[in-house]
C-alpha positions in Angstrom: 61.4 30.1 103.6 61.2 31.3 107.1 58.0 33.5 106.6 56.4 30.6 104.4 57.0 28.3 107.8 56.0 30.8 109.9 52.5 31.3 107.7 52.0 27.5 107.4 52.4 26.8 111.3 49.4 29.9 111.6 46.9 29.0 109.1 47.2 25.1 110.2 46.4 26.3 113.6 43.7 28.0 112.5 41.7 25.5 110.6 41.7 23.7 113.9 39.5 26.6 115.4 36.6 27.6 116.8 34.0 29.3 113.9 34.0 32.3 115.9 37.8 32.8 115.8 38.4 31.7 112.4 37.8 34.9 110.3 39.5 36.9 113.1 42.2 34.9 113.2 42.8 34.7 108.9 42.6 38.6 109.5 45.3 39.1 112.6 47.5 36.8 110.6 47.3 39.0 107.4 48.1 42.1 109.3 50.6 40.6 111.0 52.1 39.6 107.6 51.7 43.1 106.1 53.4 44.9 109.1 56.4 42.7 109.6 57.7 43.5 106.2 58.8 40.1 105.0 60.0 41.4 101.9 63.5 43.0 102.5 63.5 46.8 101.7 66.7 47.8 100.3 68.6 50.9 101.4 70.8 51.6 98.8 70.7 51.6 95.0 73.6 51.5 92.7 74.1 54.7 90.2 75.0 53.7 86.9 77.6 56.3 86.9 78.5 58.0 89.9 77.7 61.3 90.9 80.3 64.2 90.0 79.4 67.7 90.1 80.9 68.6 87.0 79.6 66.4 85.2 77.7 69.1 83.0 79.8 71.7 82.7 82.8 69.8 81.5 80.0 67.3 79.7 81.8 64.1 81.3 79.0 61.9 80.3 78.8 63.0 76.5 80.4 60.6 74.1 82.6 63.5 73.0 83.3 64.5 76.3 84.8 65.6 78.9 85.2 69.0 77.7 86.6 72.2 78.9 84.2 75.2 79.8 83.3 78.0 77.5 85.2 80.1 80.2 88.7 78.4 80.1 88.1 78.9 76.7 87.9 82.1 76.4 90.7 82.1 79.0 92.8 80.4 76.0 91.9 82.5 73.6 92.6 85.7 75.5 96.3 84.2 76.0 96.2 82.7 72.5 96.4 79.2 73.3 93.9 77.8 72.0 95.7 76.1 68.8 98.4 74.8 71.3 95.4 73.0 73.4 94.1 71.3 70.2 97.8 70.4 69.2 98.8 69.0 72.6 96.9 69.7 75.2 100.1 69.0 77.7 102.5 71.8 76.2 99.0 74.3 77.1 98.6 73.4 80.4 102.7 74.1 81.5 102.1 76.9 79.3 99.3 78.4 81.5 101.2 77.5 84.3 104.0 79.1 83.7 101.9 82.1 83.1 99.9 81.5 86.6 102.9 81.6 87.9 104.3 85.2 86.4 100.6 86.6 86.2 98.5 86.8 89.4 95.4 85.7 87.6 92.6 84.3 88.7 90.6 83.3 85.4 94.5 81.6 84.8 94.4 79.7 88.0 90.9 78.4 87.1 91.9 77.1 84.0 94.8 75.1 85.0 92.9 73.5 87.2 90.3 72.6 85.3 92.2 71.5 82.0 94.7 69.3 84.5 91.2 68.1 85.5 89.7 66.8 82.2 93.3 65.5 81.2 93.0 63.1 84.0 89.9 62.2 83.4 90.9 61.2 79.6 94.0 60.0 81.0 92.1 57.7 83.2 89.8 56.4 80.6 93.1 55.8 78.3 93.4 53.3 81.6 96.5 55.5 81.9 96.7 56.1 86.0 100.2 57.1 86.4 99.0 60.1 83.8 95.6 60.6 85.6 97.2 60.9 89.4 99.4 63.5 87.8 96.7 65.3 86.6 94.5 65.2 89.5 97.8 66.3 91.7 98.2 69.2 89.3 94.2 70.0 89.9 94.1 69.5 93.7 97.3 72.3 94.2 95.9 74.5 91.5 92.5 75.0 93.1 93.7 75.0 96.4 95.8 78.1 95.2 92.8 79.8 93.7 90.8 79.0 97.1 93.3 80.1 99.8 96.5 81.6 98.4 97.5 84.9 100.1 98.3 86.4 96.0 94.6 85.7 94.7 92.9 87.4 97.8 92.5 90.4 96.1 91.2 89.1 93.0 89.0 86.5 94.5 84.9 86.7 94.5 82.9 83.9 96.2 79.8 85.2 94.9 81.3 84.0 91.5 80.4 80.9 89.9 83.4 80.2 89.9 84.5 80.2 93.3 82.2 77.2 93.4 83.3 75.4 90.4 86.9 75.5 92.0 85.2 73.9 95.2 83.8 71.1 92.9 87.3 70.9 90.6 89.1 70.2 94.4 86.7 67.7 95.5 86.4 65.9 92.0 89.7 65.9 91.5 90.6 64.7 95.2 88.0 61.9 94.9 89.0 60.5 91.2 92.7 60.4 93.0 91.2 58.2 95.7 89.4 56.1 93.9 93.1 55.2 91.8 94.5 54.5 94.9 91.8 52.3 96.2 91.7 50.3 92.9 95.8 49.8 93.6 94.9 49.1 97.5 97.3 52.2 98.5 94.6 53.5 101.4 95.6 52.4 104.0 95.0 54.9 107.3 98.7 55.7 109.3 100.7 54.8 106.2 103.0 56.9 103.9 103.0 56.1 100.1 105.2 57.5 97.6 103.3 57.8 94.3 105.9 57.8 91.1 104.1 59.8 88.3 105.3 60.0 84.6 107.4 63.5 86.0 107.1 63.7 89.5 106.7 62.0 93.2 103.9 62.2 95.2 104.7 61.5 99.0 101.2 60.7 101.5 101.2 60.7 104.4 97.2 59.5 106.0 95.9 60.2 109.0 92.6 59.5 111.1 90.8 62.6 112.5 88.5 61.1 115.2 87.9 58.6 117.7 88.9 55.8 115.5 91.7 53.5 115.3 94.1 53.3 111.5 93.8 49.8 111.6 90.2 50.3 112.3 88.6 50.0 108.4 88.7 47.5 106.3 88.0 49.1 103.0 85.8 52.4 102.1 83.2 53.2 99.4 82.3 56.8 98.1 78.9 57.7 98.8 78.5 59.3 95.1 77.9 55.8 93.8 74.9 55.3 95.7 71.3 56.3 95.8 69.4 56.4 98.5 66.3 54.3 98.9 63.6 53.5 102.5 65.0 56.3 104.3 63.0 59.2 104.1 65.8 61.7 104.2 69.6 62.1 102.3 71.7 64.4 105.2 74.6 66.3 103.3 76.4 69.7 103.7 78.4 71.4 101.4 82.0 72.4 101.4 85.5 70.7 100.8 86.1 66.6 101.0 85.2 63.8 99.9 82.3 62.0 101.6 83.5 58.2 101.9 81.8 55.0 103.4 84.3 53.4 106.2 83.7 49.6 106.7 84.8 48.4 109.8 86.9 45.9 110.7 86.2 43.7 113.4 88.6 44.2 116.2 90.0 41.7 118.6 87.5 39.1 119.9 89.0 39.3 123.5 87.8 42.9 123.7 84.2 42.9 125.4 83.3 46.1 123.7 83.1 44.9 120.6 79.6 42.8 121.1 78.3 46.4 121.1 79.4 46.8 117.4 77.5 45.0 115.3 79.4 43.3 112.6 80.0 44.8 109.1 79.3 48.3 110.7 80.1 51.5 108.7 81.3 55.0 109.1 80.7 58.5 107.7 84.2 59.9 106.9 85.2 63.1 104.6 88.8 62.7 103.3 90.7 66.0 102.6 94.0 66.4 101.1 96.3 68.7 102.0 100.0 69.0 100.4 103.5 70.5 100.1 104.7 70.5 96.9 108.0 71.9 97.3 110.9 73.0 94.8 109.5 70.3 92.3 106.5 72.2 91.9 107.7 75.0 89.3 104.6 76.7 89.4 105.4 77.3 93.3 101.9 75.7 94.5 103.6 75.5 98.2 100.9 74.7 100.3 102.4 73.3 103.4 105.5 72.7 105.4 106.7 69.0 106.8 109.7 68.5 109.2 110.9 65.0 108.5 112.9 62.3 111.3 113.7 60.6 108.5 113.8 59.9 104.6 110.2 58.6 102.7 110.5 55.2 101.6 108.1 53.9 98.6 105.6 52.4 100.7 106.9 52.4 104.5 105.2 53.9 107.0 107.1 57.0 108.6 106.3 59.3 110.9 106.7 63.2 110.3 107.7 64.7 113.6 105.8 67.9 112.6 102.8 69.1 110.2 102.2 72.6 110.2 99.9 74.3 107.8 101.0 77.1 105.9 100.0 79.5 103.5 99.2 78.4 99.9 102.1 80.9 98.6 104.9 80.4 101.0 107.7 78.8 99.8 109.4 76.6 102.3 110.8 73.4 100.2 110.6 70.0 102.3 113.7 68.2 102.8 113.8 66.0 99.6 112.3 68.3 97.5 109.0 66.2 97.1 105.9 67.1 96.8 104.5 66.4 100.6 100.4 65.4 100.9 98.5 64.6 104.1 95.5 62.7 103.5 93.4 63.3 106.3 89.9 61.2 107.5 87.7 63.5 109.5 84.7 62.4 111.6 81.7 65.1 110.3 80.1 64.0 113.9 82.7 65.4 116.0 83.8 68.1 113.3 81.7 70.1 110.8 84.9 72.6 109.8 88.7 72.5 109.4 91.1 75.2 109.3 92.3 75.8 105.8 95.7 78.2 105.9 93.4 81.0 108.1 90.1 80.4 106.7 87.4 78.4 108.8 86.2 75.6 105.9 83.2 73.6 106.4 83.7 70.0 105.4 81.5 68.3 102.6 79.7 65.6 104.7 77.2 62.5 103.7 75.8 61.2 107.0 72.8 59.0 105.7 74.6 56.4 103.0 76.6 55.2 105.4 74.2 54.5 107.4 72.2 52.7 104.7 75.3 51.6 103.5 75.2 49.4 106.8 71.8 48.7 106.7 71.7 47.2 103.4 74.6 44.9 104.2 74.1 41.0 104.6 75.8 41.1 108.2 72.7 43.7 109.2 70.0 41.5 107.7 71.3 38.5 109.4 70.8 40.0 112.9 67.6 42.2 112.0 65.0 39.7 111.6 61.6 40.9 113.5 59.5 38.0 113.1 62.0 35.7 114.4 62.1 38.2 117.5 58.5 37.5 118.0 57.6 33.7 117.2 61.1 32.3 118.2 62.4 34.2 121.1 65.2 31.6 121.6 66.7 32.0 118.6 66.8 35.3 119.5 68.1 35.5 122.2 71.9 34.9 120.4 71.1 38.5 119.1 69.8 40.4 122.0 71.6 43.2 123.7 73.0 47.0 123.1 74.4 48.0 119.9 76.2 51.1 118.8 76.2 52.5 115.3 79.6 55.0 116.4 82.5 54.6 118.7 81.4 55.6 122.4 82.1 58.6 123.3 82.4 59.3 127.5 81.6 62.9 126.8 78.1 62.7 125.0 75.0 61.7 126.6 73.0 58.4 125.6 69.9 58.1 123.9 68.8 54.4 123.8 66.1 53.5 121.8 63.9 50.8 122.6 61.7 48.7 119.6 58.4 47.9 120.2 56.4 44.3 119.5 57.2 42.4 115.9 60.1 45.0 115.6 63.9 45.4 115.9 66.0 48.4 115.4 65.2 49.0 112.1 62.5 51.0 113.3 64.6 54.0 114.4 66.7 54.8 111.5 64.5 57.4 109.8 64.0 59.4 113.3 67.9 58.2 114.4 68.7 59.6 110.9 67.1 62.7 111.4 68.2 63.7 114.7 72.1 63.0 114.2 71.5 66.2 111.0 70.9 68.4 114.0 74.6 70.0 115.1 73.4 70.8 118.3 72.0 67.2 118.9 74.8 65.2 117.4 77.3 67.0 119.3 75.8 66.1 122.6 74.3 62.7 122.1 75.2 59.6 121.1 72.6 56.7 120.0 72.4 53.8 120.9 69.5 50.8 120.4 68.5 48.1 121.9 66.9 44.4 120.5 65.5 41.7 122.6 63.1 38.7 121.6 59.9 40.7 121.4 57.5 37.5 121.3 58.4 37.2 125.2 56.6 39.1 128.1 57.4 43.0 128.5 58.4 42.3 132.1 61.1 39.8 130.9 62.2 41.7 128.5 63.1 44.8 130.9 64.7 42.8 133.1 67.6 42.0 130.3 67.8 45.5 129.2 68.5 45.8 133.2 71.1 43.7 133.0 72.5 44.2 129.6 72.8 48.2 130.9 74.9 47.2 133.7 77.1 45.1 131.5 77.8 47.7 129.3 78.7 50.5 131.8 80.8 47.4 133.6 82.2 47.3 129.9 83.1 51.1 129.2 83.1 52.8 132.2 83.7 50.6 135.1 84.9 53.3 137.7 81.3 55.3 137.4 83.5 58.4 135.5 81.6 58.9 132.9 79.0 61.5 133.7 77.3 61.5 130.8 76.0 58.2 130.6 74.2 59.3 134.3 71.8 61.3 132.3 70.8 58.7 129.6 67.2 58.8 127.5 65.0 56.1 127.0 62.6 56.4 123.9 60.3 53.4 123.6 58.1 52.7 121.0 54.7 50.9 121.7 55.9 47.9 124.1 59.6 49.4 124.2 57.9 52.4 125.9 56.4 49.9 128.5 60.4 48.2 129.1 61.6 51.7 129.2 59.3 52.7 131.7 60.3 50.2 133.8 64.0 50.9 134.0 62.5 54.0 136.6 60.4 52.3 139.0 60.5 50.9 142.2 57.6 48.1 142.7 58.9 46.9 146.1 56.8 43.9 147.2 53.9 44.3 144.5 55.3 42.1 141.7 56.4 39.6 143.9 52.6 39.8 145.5 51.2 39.4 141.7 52.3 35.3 141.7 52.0 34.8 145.2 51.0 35.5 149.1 54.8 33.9 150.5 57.8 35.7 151.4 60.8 34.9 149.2 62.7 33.1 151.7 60.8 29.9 151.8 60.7 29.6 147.7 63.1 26.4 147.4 65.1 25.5 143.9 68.5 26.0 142.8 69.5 28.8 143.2 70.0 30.1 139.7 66.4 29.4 139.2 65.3 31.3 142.5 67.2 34.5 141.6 65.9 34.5 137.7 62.8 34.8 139.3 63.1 36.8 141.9 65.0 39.4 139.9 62.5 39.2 137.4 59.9 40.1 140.1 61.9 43.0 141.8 62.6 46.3 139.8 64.2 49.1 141.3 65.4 52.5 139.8 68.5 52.8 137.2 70.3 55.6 138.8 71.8 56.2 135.0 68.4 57.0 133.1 66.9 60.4 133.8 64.3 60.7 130.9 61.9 58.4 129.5 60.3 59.6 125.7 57.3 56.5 125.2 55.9 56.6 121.8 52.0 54.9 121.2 52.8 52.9 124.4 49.8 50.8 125.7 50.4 52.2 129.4 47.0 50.6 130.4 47.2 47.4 127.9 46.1 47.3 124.4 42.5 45.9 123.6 43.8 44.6 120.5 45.8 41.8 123.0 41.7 39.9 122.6 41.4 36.3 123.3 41.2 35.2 119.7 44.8 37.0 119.4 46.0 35.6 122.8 45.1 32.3 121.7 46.7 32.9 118.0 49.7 34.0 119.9 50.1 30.8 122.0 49.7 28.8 118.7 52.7 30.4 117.0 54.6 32.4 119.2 57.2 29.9 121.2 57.6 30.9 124.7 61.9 31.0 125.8 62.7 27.8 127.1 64.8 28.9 129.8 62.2 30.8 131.0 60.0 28.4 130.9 61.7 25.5 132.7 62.7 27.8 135.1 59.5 28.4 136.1 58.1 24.6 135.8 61.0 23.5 137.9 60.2 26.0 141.1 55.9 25.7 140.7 57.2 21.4 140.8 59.3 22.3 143.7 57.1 24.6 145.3 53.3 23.2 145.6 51.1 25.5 146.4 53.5 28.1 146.6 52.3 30.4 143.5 48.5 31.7 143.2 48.5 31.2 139.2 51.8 29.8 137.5 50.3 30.6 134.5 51.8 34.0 134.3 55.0 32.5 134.5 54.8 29.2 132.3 52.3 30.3 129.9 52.4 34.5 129.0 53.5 35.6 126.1 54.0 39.4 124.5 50.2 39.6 123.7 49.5 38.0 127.0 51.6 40.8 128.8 49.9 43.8 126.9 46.4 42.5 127.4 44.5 45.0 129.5 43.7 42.8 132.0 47.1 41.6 132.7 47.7 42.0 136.7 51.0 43.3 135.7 49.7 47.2 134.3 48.2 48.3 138.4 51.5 47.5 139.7 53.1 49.3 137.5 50.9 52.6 137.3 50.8 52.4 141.2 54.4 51.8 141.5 56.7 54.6 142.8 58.5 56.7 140.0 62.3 57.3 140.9 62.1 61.1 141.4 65.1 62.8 139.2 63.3 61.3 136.1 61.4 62.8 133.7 58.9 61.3 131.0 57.4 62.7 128.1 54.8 61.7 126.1 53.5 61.2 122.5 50.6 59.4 121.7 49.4 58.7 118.1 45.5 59.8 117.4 44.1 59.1 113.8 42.3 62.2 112.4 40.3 59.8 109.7 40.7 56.4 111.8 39.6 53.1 109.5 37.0 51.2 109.2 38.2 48.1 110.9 39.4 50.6 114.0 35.4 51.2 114.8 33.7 54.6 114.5 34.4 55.5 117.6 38.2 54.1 117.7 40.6 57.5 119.5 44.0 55.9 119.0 46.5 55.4 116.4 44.8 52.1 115.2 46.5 49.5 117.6 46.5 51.6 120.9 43.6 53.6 122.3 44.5 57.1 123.6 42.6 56.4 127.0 45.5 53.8 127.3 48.6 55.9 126.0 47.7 58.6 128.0 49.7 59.4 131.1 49.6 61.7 134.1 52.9 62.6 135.4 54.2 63.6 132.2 55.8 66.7 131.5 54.4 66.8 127.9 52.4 65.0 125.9 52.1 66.0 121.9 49.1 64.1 119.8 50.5 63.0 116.6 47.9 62.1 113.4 49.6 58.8 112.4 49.1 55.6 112.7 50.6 53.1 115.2 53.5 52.3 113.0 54.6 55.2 111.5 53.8 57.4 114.5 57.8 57.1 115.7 58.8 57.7 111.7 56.5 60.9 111.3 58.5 64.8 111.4 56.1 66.0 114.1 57.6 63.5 116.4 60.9 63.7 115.5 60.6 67.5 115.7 59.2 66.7 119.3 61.9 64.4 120.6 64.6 66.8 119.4 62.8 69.4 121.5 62.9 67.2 124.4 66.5 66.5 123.9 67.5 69.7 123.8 65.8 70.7 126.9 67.6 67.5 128.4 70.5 69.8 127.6 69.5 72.6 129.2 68.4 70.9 132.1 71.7 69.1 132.5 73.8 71.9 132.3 72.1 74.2 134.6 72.6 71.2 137.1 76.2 70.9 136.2 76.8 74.9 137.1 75.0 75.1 140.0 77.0 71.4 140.8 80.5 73.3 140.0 82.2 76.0 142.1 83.2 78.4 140.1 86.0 80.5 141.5 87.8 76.6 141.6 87.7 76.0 138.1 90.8 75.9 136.5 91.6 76.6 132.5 91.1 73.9 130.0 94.4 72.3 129.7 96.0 72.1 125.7 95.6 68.3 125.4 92.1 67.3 126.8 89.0 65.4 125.5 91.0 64.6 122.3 92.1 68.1 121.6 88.3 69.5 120.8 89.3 72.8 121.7 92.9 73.0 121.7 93.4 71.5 117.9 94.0 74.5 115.6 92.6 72.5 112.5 89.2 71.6 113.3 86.3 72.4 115.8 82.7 72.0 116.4 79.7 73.9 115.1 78.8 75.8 117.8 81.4 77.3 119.9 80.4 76.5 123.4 79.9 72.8 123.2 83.2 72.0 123.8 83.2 73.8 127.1 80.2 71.9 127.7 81.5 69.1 127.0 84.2 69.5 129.5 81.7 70.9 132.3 79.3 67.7 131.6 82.1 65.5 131.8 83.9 67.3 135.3 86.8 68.4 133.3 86.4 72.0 134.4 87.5 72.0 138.4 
């Protein structure tokens, strides 16, 4: 309905025109149509039946399935089980583990785990969960035996098939326990549970691992029941976990930091499960060791004084002689690998559906309409500001990203998607985007980011502490490069000179009104930003801004009202006082991007602030079209005579067109390589700014334990100190 309007408001102004401009006009308005995407693109796709990685070796989705392997059955036969499996398949599994437990056998080991496996999974489609949790417990201790226990190291060959079938048999049987729990609402983050089986007790215990609250979530999905769909690229790594989708949970509204999360949000977590099993194990699957302050209750939440990780083989019963499980929610930004007994583990991590996850929620499509950005800047407005897709971090450096016109952050996921897959850039950065009205001016448009970046450093770091944010990125795309840009330069008197010949003092109005303009007038340098990335930015105006779009512009496009009668107030209170009002009372975004727009000399002439840095990347069309003109050197939209700027450090030509050239791998390959020079650049500034012989250790309990907590740590083994140097933690 809103498109439809849109479309019938345009094509009634145009049977009003001139000949001339009709047929451009009926074209603009189809391209316009085409670009903005008003068909919704979906992100995710349900999977009929969710993704398991056993699914064909134990043939879970045959009708006759799920079925053990040829190797447990030969397994069986060599211990001449196999009549007591077909019999009853529960006297053969504490058969084999009561030979596990005697024989130190690996083959044995394997088999337990995976017939506890496919007993759940029968069990659970019997609609039998007490049975199926039992199972899966059984599975999850077993193959956490065969992976780490001290008695199979000899025995154990991880160029084997099998090591990775136990790997799958773990994170299967971890995941089918989860999803029992979430259909009985049992996950619940800084609770304890204690889970009654047919013949045991389960006691777990869960725990966040990351910058996140427990009360933080309001449910989570599993990533293997999604497919992936728009974005280009699926991120995974392998290991142990369970990838999950975490749903946030609005927090308080009195807390001003949550306007920067937009609502129904979503996390990438990995759940692992860790456990004790105690004397009531008679296999002697000990795992772990817990110190309790006081008894478990069935579903009360206590606290365990002390969690220490042990060996899988020592034998250290818990107090009450019940099986003793940590469920533990790990943040695969901060933390690619856990310590597991002594072995380094890397987690099994999904960072991409959760992000599409979020994207293809209602709350996202709500808030991410383009088109009302442009024609109905207004409306817009209610939406405009900063937004951050994970909790802000003081110790990573942001990277902002800036939408161009007839756009919103939307634009950014496939490059934002991209870039957080790199270790060494997701360890160091955070991103963050911005959305603003993109139907009004340019110039208008940076003055809000202005102010909405000073609102949010008010917000999180009102002291001026936080280092990083002092050496924040800009990347703009098309006119977001041009409101970037401007965060950096200083244009004194010009702007003000632009609109008229008298000195600020005698311009008479209320005074809300006189400083709205005059701060729209006056830009000065953001001390925070330090480099600028632009992306097909019209940095001398785009031709395609002609008259017969300017006028189609003014016919659709509503200028802000505030702006507006701002402007017609002072030019009524000020005769005389303005040389041409109609760059405040009547420009719109194709008005400000129109090459002859008074505002691009000022700003080319205007002086730079000199710690920052720009780079450049300018799309140039190999095999441009036919409506582009024969001699057309651009991407399309923007000419290459206008993207192209001097006091760049780099400038990379990209063959795309001007709206894919942010989405292409060329330029996300390049803005990774400018990020990680950031980097470089940054920390050679922080050693030189550090005197070394006063620098004291790292204390244990720092920067959330990065380097001090035994269990997990990041990929590369420097960036925590860096970390600590960029953040003035080393002295």
């Amino acid at each position: 309905m809103f498109c439809s309007g849109i479309a019938k408001r345009a094509t009634t102004s145009i049977s009003k025109t001139h000949p001339r401009h009709h047929a451009m006009a009926i074209g603009l308005i189809t391209l316009m149509f085409v670009s903005s995407g008003c068909a919704t693109a979906r992100y995710l796709q349900n999977r009929p039946f969710r993704d398991n990685a056993l699914a064909q070796s134990l043939n879970l989705m045959q009708w006759q399935g799920p079925e053990i392997s040829q190797r447990t059955q030969g397994t069986l036969r060599r211990y001449g089980l196999s009549e007591t499996y077909d019999q009853n398949s529960q006297i053969c599994i504490d058969k084999l583990r009561t030979l596990n437990y005697q024989n130190l056998d690996s083959e044995l080991t394997y088999a337990v785990s995976e017939l506890a496996y496919v007993e759940g999974k029968k069990a659970e489609r019997r609609g039998q969960s007490s049975d199926a949790m039992n199972h899966y417990g059984i599975a999850l201790t077993t193959s956490y035996r065969y992976l780490f226990g001290d008695q199979l190291a000899e025995v154990r060959n991880q160029y084997d098939p099998q090591f990775r079938a136990v790997c799958d048999l773990y994170n299967e049987s971890l995941e089918d326990l989860l999803r029992v729990l979430c259909s009985e609402n049992r996950l619940r983050p800084g609770q304890t549970y204690t889970i009654q089986t047919a013949d045991r007790k389960f006691v777990i215990r869960t725990e966040m691992r990351g910058a996140w609250k427990p009360d933080e979530f309001d449910r989570y999905e599993f990533t293997s029941d999604f497919d992936i769909k728009t974005l280009r690229n699926r991120h995974t790594t392998f290991g142990l976990g369970v990838p999950l989708v975490a749903v946030r949970k609005p927090r308080s509204g009195d807390d001003e930091r949550e306007k920067y999360y937009p609502e129904g949000l979503s996390y990438a977590v990995t759940a692992l499960l860790r456990c004790s099993t105690g004397v009531a194990d008679q296999a002697g699957l000990n795992t772990a060791q817990a110190s309790h302050t006081n008894d478990v209750t069935g579903g009360a939440t206590t606290k365990l004084a002390t969690y220490q990780i042990a060996t899988p083989n020592s034998h250290i019963p818990s107090t009450d002689e019940t099986p003793v499980c940590v469920l533990e929610f790990f943040d695969p930004l901060r933390a690619n690998q856990i310590k597991l007994a002594d072995d380094w583990v890397p987690l099994e991590t999904d960072l991409t559906t959760p992000l599409a996850y979020f994207l293809d929620s209602d709350e996202y499509r709500k808030r991410d309409r383009a088109t009302e950005g442009l024609l109905d800047p207004d409306d817009a407005q209610q939406k405009r500001g900063l937004y951050m897709l994970e909790p802000y971090d003081p110790n990573r450096i942001p990277v902002l990203m800036v939408h161009g016109l007839w756009s919103s952050p939307l634009t950014w996921m496939d490059m934002f998607n991209d870039l957080r897959s790199f270790p060494e850039i997701r360890q160091r950065y955070q991103f963050w985007f911005y959305l603003y009205p993109s139907g009004q001016p340019f110039w208008i448009s940076a003055t809000q980011l202005r102010s909405d970046l000073f609102a949010m450093r008010q917000t999180f770091d009102p002291t001026g502490q936080d280092r990083a944010i002092d050496n924040t990125v800009l990347v703009g795309h098309s006119m977001g490069g041009l409101i970037a840009r401007m965060q950096t330069i200083d244009s004194g008197d010009d702007f003000w000179n632009i609109v008229t010949d008298q000195p600020r003092e005698k311009l008479r109005g209320p005074p809300d009104d006189v400083n709205k303009l005059v701060s729209a007038l006056d830009f000065r340098p953001n001390k925070s930003v330090s480099r600028v990335i632009t992306i097909g930015t019209p940095h001398h105006g785009s031709n395609r801004a002609s008259t017969a779009a300017r006028w189609l512009a003014s016919k659709v496009i509503k200028l802000p009202k505030m702006a507006v009668s701002t402007s017609t107030r002072l030019t009524r209170a000020n005769p005389g006082f303005f040389r041409d009002t109609r760059l405040l009372t009547e420009a719109n975004a194709i008005d400000s991007l129109a090459p002859d727009s008074p505002i691009f000399p000022v700003m080319l002439r205007a002086k730079k602030a000199q710690h920052v840095r720009f780079h450049n990347i300018i799309g140039v069309l190999e095999d441009p079209p036919l409506l582009a003109g024969r001699n057309h050197r651009g991407d399309g939209v923007v000419e290459y005579s206008s993207a192209k700027m001097d006091d760049v450090q780099s400038e990379l030509i990209v063959d795309a067109t001007h709206t894919t050239v942010h989405m292409k791998g060329k330029t996300i390959f390049e803005v990774r390589r400018i990020l990680l020079k950031h980097l470089d650049e940054v920390d050679s500034e922080d050693r030189l700014a550090w005197d070394a012989p006063a620098r004291t250790p790292l204390s244990a309990d720092g920067a959330e334990g990065l380097i001090s907590d035994p269990r997990f740590r990041y990929e590369n083994p420097e960036t925590a100190r860096s970390v600590y140097q960029l953040t003035g933690q080393l002295r």
